[in-house]
PDB file of the backbone (N, CA, C, O) and the ligand in Angstrom, with CONECT records:
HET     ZN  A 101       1
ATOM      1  N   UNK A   1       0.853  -1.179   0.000  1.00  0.00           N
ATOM      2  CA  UNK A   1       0.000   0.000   0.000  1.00  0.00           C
ATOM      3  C   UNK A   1       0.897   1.239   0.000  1.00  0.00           C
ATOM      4  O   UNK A   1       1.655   1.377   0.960  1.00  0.00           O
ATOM      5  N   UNK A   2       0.891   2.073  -0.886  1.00  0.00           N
ATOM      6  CA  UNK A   2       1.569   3.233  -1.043  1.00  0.00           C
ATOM      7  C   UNK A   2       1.438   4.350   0.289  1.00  0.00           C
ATOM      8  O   UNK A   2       0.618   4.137   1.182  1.00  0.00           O
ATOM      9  N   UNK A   3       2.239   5.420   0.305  1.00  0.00           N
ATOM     10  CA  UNK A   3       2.033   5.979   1.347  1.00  0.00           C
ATOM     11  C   UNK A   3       1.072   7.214   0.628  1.00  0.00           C
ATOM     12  O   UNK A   3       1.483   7.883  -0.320  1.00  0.00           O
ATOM     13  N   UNK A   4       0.024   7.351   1.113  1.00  0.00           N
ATOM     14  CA  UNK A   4      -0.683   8.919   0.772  1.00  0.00           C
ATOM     15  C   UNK A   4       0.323  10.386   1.556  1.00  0.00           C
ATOM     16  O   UNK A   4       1.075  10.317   2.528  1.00  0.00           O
ATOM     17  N   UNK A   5       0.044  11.380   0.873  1.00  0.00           N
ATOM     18  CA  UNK A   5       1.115  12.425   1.131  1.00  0.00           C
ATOM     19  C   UNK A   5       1.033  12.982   2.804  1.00  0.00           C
ATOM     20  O   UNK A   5       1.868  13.817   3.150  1.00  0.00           O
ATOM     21  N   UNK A   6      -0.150  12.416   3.964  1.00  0.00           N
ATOM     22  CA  UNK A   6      -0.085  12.833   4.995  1.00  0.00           C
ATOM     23  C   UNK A   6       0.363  11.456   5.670  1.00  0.00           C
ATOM     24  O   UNK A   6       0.984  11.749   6.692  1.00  0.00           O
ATOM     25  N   UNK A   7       0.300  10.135   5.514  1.00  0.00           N
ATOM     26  CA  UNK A   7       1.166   9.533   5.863  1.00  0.00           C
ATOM     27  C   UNK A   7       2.718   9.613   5.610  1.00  0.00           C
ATOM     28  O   UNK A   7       3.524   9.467   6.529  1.00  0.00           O
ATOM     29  N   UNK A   8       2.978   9.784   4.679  1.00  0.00           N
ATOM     30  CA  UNK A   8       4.467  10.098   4.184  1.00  0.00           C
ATOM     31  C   UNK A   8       5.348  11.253   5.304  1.00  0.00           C
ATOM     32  O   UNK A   8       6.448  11.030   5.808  1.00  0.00           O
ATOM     33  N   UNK A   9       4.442  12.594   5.509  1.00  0.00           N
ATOM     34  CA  UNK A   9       4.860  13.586   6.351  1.00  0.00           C
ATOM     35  C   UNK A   9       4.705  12.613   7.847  1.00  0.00           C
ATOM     36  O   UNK A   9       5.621  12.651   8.668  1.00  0.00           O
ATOM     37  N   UNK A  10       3.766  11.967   8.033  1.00  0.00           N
ATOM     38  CA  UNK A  10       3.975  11.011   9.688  1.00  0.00           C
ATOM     39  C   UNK A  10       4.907  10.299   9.770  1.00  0.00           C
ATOM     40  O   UNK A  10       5.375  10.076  10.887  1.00  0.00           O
ATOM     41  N   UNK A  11       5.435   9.755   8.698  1.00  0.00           N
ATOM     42  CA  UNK A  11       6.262   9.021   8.441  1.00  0.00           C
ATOM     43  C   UNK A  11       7.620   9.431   8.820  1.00  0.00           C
ATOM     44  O   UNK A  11       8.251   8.821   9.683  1.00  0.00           O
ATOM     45  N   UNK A  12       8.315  10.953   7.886  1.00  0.00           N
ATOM     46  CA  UNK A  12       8.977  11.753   8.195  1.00  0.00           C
ATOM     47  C   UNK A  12       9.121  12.278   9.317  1.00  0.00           C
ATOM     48  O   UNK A  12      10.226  12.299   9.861  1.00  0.00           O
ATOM     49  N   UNK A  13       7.791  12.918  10.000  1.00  0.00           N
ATOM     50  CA  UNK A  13       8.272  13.233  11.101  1.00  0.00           C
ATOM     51  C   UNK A  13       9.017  12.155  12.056  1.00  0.00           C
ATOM     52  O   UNK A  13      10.155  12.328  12.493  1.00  0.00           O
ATOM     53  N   UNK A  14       7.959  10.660  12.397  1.00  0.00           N
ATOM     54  CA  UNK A  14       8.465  10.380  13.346  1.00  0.00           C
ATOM     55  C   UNK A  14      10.002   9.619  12.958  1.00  0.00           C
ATOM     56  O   UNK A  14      10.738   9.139  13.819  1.00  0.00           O
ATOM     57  N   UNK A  15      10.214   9.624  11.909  1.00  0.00           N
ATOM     58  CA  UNK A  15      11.515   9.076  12.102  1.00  0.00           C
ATOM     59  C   UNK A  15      12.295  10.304  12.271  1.00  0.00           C
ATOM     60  O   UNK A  15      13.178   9.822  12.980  1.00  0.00           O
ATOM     61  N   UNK A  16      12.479  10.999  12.199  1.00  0.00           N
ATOM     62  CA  UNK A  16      12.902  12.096  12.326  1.00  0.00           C
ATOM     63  C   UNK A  16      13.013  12.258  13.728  1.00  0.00           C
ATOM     64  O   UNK A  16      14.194  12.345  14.065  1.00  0.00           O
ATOM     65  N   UNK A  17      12.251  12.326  14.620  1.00  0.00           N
ATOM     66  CA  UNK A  17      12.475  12.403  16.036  1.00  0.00           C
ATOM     67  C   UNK A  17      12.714  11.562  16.888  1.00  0.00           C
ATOM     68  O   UNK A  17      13.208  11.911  17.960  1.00  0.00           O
ATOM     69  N   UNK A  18      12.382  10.058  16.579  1.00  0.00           N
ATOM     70  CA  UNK A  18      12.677   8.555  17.130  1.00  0.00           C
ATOM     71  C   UNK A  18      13.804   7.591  16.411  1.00  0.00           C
ATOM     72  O   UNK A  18      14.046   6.472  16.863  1.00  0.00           O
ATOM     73  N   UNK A  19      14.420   8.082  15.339  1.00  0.00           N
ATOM     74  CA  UNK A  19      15.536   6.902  14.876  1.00  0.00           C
ATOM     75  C   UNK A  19      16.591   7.801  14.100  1.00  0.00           C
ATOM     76  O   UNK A  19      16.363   8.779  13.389  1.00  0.00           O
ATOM     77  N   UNK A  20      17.826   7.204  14.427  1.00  0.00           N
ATOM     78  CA  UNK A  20      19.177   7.716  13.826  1.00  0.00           C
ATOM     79  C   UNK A  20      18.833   7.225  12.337  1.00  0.00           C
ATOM     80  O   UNK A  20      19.237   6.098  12.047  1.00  0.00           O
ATOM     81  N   UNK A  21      18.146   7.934  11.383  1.00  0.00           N
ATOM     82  CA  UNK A  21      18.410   6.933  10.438  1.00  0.00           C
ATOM     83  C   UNK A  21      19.318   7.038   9.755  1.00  0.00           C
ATOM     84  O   UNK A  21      19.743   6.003   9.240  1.00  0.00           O
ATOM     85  N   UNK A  22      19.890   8.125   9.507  1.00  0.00           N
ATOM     86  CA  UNK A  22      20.895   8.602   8.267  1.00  0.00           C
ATOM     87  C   UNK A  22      21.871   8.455   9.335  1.00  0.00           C
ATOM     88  O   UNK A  22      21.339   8.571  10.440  1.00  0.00           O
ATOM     89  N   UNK A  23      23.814   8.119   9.393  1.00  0.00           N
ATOM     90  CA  UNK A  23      23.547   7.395   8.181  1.00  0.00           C
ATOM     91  C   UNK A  23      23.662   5.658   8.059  1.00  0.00           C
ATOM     92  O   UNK A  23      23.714   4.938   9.056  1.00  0.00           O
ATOM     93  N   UNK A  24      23.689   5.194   6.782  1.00  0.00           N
ATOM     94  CA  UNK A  24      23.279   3.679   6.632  1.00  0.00           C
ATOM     95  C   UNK A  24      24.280   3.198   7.718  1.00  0.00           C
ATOM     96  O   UNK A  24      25.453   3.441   8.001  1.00  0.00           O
ATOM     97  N   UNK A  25      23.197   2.333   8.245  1.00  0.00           N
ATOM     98  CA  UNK A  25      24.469   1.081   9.328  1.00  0.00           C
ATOM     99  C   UNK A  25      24.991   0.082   8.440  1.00  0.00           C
ATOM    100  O   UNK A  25      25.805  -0.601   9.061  1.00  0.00           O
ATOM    101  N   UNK A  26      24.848  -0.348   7.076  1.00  0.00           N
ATOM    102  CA  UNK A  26      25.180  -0.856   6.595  1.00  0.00           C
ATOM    103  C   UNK A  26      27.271  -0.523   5.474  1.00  0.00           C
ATOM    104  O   UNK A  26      28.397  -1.021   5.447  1.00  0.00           O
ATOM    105  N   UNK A  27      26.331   0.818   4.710  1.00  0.00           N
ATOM    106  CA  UNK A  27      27.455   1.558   3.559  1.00  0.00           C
ATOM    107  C   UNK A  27      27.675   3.296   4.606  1.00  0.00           C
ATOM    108  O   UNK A  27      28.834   3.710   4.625  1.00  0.00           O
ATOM    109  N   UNK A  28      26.933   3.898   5.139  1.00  0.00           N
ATOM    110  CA  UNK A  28      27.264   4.876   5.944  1.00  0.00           C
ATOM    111  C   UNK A  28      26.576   6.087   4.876  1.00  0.00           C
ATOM    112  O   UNK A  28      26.561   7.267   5.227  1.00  0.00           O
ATOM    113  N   UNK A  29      26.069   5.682   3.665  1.00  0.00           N
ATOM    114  CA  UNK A  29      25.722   6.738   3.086  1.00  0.00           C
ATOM    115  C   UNK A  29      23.942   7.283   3.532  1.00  0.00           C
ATOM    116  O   UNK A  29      23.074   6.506   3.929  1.00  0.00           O
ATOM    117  N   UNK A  30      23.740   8.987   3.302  1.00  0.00           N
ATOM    118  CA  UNK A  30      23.225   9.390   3.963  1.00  0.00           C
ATOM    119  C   UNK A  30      21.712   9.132   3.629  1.00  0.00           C
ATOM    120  O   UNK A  30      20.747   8.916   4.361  1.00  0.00           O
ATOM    121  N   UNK A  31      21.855   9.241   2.151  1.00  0.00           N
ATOM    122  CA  UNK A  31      20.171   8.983   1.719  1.00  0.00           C
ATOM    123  C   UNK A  31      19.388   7.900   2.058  1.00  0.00           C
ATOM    124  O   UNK A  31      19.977   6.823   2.145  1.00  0.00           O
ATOM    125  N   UNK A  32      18.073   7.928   2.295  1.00  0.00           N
ATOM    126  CA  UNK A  32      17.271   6.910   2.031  1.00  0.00           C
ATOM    127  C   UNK A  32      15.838   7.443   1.693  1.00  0.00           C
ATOM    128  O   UNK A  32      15.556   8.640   1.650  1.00  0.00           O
ATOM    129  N   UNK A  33      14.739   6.144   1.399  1.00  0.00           N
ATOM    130  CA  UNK A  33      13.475   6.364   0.551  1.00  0.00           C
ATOM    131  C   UNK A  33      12.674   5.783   1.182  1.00  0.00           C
ATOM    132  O   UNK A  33      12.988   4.731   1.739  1.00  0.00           O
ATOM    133  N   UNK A  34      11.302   6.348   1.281  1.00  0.00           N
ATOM    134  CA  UNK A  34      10.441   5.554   1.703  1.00  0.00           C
ATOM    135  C   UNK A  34       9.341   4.877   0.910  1.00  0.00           C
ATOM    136  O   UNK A  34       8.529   5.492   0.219  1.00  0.00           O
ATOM    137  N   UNK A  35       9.382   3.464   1.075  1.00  0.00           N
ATOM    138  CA  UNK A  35       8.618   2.468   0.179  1.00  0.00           C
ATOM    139  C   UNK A  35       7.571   2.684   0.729  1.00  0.00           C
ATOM    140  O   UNK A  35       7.099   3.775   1.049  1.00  0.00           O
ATOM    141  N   UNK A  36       7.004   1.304   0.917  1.00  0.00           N
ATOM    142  CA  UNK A  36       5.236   1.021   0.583  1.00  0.00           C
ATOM    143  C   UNK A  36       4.698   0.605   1.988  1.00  0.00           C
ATOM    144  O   UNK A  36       5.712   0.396   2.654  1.00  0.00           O
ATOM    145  N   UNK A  37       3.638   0.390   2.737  1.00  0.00           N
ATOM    146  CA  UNK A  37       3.618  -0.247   3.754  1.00  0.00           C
ATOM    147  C   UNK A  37       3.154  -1.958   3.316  1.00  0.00           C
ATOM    148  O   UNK A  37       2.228  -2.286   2.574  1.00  0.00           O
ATOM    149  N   UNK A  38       3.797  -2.557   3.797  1.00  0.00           N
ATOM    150  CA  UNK A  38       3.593  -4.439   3.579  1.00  0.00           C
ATOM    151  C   UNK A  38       3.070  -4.826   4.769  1.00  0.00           C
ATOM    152  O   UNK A  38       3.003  -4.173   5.811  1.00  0.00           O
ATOM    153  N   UNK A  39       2.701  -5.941   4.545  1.00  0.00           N
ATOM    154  CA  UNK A  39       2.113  -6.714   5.533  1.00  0.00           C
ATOM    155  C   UNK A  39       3.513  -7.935   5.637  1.00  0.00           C
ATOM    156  O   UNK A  39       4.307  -8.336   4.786  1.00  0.00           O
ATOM    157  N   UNK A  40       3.377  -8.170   6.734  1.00  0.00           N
ATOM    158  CA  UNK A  40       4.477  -9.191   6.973  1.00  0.00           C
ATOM    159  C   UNK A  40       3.479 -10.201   8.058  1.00  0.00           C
ATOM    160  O   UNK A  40       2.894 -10.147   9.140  1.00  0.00           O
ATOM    161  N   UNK A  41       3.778 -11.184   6.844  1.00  0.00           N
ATOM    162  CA  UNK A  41       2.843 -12.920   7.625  1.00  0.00           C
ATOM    163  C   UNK A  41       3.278 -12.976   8.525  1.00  0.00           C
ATOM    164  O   UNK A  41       4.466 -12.747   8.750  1.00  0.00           O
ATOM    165  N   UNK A  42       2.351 -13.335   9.410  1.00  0.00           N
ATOM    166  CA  UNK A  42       3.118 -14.189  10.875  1.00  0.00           C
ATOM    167  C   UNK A  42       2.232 -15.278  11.083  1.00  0.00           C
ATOM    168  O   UNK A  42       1.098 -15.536  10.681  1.00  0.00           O
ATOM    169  N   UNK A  43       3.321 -16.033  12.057  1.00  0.00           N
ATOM    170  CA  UNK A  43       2.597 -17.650  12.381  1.00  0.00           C
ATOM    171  C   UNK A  43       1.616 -17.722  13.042  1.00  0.00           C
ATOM    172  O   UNK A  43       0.927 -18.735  13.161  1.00  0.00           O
ATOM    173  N   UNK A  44       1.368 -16.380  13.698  1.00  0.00           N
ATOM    174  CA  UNK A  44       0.012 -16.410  14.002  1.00  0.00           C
ATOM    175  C   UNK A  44      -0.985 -15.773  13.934  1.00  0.00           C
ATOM    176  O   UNK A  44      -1.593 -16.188  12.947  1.00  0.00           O
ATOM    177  N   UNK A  45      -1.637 -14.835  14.501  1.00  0.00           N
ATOM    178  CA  UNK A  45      -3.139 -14.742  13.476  1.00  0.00           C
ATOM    179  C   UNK A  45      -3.518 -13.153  12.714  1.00  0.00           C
ATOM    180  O   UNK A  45      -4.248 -12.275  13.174  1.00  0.00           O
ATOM    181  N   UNK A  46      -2.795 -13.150  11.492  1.00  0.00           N
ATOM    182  CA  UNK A  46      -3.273 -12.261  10.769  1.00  0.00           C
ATOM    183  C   UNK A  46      -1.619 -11.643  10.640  1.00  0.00           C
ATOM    184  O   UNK A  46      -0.778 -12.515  10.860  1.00  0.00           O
ATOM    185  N   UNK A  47      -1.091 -10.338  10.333  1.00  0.00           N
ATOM    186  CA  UNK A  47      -0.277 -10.288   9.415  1.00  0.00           C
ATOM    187  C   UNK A  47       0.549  -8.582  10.159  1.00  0.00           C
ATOM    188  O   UNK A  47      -0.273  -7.699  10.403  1.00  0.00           O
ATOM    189  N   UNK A  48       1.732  -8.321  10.393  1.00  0.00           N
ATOM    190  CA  UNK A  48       1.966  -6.757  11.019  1.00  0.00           C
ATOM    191  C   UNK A  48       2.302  -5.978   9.396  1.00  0.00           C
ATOM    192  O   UNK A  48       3.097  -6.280   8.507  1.00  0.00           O
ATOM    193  N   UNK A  49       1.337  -4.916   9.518  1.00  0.00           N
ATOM    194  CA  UNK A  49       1.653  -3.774   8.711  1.00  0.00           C
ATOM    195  C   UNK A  49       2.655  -3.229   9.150  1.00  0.00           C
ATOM    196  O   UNK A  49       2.645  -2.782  10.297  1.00  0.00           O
ATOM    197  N   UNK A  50       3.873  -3.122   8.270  1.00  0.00           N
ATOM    198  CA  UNK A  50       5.305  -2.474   7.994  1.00  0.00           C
ATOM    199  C   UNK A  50       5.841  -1.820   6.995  1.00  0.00           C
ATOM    200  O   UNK A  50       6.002  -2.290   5.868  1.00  0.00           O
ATOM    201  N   UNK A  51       6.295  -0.145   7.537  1.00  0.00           N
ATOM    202  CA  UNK A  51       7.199   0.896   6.268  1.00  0.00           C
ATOM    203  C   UNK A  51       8.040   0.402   6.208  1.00  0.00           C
ATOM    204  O   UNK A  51       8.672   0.126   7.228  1.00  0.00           O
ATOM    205  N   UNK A  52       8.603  -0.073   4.549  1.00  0.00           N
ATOM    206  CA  UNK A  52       9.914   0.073   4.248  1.00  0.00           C
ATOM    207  C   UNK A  52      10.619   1.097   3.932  1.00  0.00           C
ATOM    208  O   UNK A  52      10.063   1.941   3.229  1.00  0.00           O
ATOM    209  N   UNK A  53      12.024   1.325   4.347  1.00  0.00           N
ATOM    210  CA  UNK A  53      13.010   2.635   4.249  1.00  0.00           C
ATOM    211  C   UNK A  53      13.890   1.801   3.983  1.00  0.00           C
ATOM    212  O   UNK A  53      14.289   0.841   4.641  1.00  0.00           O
ATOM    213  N   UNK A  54      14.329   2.359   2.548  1.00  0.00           N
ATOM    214  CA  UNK A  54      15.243   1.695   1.901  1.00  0.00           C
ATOM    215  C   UNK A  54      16.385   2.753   1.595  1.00  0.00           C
ATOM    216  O   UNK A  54      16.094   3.860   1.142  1.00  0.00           O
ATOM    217  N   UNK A  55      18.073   2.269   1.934  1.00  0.00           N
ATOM    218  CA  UNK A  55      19.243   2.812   2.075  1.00  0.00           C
ATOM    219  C   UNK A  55      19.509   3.269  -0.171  1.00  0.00           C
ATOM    220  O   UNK A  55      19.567   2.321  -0.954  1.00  0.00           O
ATOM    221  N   UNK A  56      19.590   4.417  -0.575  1.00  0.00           N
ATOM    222  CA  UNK A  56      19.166   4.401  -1.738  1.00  0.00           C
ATOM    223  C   UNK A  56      20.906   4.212  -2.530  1.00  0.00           C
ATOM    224  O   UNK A  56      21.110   4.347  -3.736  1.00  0.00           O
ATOM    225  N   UNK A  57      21.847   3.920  -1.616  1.00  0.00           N
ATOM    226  CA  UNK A  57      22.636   3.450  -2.283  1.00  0.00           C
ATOM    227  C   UNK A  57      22.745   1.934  -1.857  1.00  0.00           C
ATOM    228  O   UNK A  57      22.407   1.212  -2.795  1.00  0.00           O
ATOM    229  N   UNK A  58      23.201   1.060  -0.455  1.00  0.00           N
ATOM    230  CA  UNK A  58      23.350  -0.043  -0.584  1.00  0.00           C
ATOM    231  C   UNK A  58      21.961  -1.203  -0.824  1.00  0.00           C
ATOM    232  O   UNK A  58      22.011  -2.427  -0.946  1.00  0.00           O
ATOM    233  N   UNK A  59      20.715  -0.240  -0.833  1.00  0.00           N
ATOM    234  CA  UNK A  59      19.447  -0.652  -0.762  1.00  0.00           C
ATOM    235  C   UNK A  59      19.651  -1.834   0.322  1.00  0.00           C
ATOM    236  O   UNK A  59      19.398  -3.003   0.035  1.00  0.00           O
ATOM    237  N   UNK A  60      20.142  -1.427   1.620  1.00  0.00           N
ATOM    238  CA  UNK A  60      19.706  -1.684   3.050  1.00  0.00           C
ATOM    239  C   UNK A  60      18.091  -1.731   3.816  1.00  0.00           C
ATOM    240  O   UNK A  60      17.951  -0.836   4.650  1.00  0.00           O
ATOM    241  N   UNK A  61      16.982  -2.573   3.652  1.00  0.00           N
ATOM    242  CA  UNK A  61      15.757  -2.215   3.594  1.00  0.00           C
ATOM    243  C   UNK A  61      15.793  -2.265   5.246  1.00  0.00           C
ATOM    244  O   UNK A  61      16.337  -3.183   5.860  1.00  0.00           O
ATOM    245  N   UNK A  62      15.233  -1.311   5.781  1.00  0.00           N
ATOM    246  CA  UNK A  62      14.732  -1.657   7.479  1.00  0.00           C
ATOM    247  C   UNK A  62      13.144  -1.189   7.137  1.00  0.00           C
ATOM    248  O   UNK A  62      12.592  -0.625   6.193  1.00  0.00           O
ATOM    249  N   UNK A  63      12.590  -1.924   8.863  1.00  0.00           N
ATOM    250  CA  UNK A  63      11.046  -2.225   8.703  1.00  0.00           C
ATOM    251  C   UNK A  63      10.659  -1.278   9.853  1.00  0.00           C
ATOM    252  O   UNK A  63      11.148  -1.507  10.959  1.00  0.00           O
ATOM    253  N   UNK A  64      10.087  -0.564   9.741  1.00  0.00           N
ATOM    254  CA  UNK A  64       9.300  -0.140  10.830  1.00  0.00           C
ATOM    255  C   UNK A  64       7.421  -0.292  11.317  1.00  0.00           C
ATOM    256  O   UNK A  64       6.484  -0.125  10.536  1.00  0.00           O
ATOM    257  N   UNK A  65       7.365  -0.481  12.108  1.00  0.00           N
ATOM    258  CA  UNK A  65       5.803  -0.756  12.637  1.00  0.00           C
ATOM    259  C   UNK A  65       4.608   0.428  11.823  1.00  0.00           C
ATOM    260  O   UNK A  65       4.334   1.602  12.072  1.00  0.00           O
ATOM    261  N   UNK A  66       4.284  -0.203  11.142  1.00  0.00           N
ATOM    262  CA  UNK A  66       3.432   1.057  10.317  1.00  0.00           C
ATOM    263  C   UNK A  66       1.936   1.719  11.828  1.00  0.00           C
ATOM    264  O   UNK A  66       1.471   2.838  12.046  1.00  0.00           O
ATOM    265  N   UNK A  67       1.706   0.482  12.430  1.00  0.00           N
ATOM    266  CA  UNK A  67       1.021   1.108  13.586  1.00  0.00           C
ATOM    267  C   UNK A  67       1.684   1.960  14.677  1.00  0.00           C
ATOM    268  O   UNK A  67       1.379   3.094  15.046  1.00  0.00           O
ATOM    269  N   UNK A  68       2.711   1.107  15.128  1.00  0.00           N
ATOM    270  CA  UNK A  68       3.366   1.891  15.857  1.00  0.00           C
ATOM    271  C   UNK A  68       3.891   3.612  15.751  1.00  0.00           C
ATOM    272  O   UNK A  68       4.165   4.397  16.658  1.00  0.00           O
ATOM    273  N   UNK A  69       3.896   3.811  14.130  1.00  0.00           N
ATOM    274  CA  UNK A  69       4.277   5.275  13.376  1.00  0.00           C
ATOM    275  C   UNK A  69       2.877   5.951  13.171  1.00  0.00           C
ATOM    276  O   UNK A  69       2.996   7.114  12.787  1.00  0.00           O
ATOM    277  N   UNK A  70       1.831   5.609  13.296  1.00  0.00           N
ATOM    278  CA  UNK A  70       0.896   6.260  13.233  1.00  0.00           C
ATOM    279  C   UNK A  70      -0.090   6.008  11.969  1.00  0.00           C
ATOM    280  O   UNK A  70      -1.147   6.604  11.761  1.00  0.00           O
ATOM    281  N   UNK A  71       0.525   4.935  11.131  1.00  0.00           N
ATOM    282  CA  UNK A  71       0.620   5.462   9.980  1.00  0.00           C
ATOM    283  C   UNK A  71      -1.166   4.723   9.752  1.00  0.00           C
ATOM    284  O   UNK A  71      -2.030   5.377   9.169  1.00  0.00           O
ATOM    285  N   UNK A  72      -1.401   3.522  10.236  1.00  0.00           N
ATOM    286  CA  UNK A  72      -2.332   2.713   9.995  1.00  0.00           C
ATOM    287  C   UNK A  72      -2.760   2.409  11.427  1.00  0.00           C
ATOM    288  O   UNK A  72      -1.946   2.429  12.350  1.00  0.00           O
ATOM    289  N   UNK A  73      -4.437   2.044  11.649  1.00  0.00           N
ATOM    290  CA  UNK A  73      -4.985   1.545  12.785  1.00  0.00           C
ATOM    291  C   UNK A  73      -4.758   0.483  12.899  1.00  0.00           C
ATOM    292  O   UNK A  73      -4.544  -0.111  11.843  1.00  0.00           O
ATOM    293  N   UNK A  74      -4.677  -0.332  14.205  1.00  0.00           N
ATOM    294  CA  UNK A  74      -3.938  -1.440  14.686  1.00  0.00           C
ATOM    295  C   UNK A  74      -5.061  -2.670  13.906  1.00  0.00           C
ATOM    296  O   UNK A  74      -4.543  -3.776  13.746  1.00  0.00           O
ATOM    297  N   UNK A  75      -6.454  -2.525  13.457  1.00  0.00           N
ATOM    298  CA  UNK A  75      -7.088  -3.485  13.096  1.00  0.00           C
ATOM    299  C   UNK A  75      -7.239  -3.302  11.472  1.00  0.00           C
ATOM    300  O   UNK A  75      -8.052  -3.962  10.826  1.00  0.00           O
ATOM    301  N   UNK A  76      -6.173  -2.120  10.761  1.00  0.00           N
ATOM    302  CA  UNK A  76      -6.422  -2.187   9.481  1.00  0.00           C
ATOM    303  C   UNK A  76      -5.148  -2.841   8.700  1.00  0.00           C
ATOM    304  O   UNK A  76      -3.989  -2.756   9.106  1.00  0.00           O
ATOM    305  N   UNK A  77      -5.435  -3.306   7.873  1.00  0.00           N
ATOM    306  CA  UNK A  77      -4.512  -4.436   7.061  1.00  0.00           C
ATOM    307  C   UNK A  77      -4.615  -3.946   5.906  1.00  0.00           C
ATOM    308  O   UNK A  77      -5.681  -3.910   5.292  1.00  0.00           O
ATOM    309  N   UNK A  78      -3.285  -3.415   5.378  1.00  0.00           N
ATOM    310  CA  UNK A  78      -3.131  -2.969   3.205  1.00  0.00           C
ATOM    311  C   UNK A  78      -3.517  -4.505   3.020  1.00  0.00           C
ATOM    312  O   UNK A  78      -3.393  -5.439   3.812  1.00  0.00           O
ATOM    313  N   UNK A  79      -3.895  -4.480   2.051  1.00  0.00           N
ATOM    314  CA  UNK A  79      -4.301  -5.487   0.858  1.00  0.00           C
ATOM    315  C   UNK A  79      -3.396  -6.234  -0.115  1.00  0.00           C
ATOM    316  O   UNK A  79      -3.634  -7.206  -0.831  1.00  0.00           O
ATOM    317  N   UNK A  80      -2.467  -5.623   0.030  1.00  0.00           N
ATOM    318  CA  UNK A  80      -1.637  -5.453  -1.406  1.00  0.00           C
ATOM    319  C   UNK A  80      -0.659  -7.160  -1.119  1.00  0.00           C
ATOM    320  O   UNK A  80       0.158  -7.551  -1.953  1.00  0.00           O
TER     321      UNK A  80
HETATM  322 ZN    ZN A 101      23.374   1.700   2.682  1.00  0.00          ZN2+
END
């Protein structure tokens, strides 16, 4: 599920005030992008909605809690 342009700014902000993101723990370079929110299966019942932020040079992907960021209600699930 894509981010709409006021999730994207929630997005921004809170990483912005809660995570070192820049720069990569991986290559050290500073940029990164924000993907889509996914659902990630779990073994048990039903699925955690997660932003990907992807490192735009070593494409380093980290996951963050799309509920936990504000981004989605804890009982809504992207589709995609
Ligand atoms: Zn990187």
């Amino acid at each position: 599920m894509p981010l709409d342009p006021q999730q994207r700014q929630t997005a921004l902000d809170w990483l912005r005030d809660r995570v070192p993101i820049n720069p990569c723990l991986i290559c050290g370079a500073p940029e990164f992008s924000l993907g889509e929110i996914v659902n990630l299966a779990t073994t048990g019942s039903g699925a955690v909605p997660c932003l990907t932020v992807t490192c735009k040079e070593c494409g380093n992907v980290r996951l963050f809690s799309a509920v936990l960021m504000g981004l989605v209600p804890q009982t809504e699930a992207p589709t995609s």
